[in-house]
N, C-alpha and C positions, 0 to 999 in steps of 0.2 A: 500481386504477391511477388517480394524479390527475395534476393537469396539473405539479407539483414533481417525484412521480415519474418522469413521462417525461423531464423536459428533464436532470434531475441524473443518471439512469441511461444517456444514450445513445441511448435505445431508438429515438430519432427517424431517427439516423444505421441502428441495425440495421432498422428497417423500409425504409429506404432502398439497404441489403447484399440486403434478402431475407431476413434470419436470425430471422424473427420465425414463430410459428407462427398461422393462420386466427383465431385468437378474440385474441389480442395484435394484430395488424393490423385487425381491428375496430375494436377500441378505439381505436386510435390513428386510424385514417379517422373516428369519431363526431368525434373531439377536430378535426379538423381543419376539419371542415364547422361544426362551431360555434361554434369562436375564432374570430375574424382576424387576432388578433395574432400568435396559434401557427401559424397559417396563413402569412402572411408571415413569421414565421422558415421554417417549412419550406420554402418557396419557396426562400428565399435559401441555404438551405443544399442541398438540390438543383443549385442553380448554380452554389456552391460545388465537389461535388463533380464534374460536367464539369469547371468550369473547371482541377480538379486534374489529372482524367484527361488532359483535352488538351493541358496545359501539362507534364507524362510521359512525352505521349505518344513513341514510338520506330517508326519508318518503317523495315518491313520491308524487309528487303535488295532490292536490284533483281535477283538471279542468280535468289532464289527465284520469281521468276512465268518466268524464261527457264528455267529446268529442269523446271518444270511444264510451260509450255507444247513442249519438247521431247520430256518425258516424253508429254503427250498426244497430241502428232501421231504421236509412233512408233506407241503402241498403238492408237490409231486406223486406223493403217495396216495392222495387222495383224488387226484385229477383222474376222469373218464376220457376215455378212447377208445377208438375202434381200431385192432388190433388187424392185423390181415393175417398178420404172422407171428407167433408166440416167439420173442427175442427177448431173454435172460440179461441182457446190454440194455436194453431199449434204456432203461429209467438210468442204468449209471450213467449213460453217456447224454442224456438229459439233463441228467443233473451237475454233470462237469459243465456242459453250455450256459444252463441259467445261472450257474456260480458265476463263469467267467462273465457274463451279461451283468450280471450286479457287479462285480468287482469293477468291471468299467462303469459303469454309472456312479459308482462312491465315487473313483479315481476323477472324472471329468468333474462331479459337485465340488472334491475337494479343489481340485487347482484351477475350479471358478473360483469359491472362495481367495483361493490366492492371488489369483488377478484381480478381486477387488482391492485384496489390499496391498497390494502394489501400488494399483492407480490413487488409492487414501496415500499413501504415500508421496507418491507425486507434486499431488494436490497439496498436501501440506508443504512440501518444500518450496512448490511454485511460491506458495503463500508468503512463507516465510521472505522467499527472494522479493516478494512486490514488496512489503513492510518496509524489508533491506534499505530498498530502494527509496522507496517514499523517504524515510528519517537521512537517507544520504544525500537528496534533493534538496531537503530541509534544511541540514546542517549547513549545504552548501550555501542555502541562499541567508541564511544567519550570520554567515563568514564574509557573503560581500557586503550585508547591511552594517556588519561591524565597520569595516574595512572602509565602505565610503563616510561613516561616522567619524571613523578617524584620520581621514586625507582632509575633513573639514577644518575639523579642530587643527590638527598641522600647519594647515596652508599660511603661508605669507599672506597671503591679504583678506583675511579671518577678522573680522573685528567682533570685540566684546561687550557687551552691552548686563549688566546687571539688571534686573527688575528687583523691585524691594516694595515687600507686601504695605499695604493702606492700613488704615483699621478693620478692616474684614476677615484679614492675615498680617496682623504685624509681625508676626516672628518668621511671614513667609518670604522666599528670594527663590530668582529663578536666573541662572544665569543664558544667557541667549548667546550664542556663535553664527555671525550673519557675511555670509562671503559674496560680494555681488560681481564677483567675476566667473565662478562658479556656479551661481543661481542657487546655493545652498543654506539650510537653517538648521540650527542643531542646539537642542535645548538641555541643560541640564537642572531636573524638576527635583531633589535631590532632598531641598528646603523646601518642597511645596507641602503642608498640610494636606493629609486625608480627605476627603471626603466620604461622606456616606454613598451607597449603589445607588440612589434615586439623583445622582448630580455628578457633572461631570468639569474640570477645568478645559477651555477652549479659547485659544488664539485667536487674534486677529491684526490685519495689518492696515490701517488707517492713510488712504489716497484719496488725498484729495478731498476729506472730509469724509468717504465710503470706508465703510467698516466692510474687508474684505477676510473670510473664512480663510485662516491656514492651518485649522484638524483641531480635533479632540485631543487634550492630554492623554493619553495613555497612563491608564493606575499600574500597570503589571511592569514598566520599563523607567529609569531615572535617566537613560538619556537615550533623545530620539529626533529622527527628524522632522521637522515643519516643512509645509508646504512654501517656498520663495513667492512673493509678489513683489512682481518690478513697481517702484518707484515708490515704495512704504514709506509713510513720514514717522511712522511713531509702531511699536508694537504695544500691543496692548490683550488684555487674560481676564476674561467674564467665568462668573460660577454659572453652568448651563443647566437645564433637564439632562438625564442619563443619556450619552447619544451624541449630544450637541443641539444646534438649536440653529435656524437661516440668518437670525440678524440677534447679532447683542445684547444683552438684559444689562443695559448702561447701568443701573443701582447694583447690580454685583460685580461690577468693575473689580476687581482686587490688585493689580500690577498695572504700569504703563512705562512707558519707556521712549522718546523723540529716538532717533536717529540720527545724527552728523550726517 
């Protein structure tokens, strides 16, 4: 455990819940005697958490101490005992004891209750912060897939290469962006026909007579990249099973394309 770990994980708040076990709460009281600065966050965040509970908090109803304390005078009244000595006190001041004894026991149930839902609190906001995170991770790697999409297409030594559908897909075109300094491919599927979910369009790069896999088209994206294969004479785009497929169904050829 180091000091990145605890603050990014939480663990400061769950040692703060109780939910930490004997050698985790170690650790985290070493870290605290030796920082200051972790130290003054923890402080601050300690009074953070009162000032949450209190600013919660909910004030027991007023009937419940008056049925308690009705409750316990009745049974008070009715309780045996062996007297040693007749005291006219004996039951009031019994009866102030077992009030004050249930007043505290409502008082601890409630601000259980409220420490649970503090810690539902917690829990949900942790939550909310992993979600945060994840679609921020996301977005981020969306931004470089755009981004190297686009240094392709840019690039000086980008070449163009058309595909133009057979009679399979006549009205289909695919235009190709192949950078071999770069090692990149980038397609724009735009003019490809539909297909139905049971089929799927799939590249490939022709060496040397070997029909070599460069991915599945993608139905959800109109421009994406392919896989590079050094030393491709020809591109060339089969109708596959859903998925893709290990080698070519040559009778659904539908595009092909040489190379320069």
């Amino acid at each position: 455990m180091d000091k990145k770990t605890l603050l990014e994980n939480g663990l400061l708040e769950q040692y703060l819940l109780g939910e930490l076990n004997a050698k985790e709460c170690e650790q985290i009281e070493q870290f605290l005697a030796s920082d200051t600065e972790l130290k003054t966050y923890f402080d601050q965040l300690e009074q953070d958490f009162e000032t949450l509970g209190l600013e919660n908090a909910i004030t027991p109803p007023s009937a419940i101490k008056s049925q308690l304390l009705d409750t316990i005078t009745s049974s008070s009244g009715t309780s045996k005992v062996v007297e040693l000595k007749p005291n006219t006190n004996s039951k009031w001041y019994l009866g102030i004891a077992a009030s004050v004894a249930a007043l505290l026991l409502v008082g601890s149930f409630w601000l259980y209750n409220q420490l649970n839902e503090v810690k539902q609190q917690l829990k949900t906001v942790e939550n909310e912060k992993t979600e945060l995170n994840d679609k921020l991770n996301e977005l981020n790697q969306q931004i470089e897939d755009e981004t190297a999409l686009f240094a392709t297409l840019v690039h000086p030594d980008t070449e163009q290469y058309i595909l133009k559908g057979n009679t399979l897909i006549p009205n289909g075109k695919v235009v190709s962006y192949v950078n071999h300094e770069t090692k990149s491919v980038v397609i724009n599927t735009e003019r490809l026909p539909e297909l139905d979910a049971e089929h799927d369009y799939q590249m490939w790069a022709d060496v040397e007579g070997e029909m070599i896999n460069m991915g599945v088209i993608s139905k959800d994206s109109n421009l994406m990249a392919m896989n590079y294969i050094d030393h491709a004479e020809s591109l060339n785009i089969t109708i596959e099973p859903a998925g893709g497929n290990d080698h070519p169904t040559v009778e659904k050829l539908v595009t092909n394309i040489y190379l320069n």
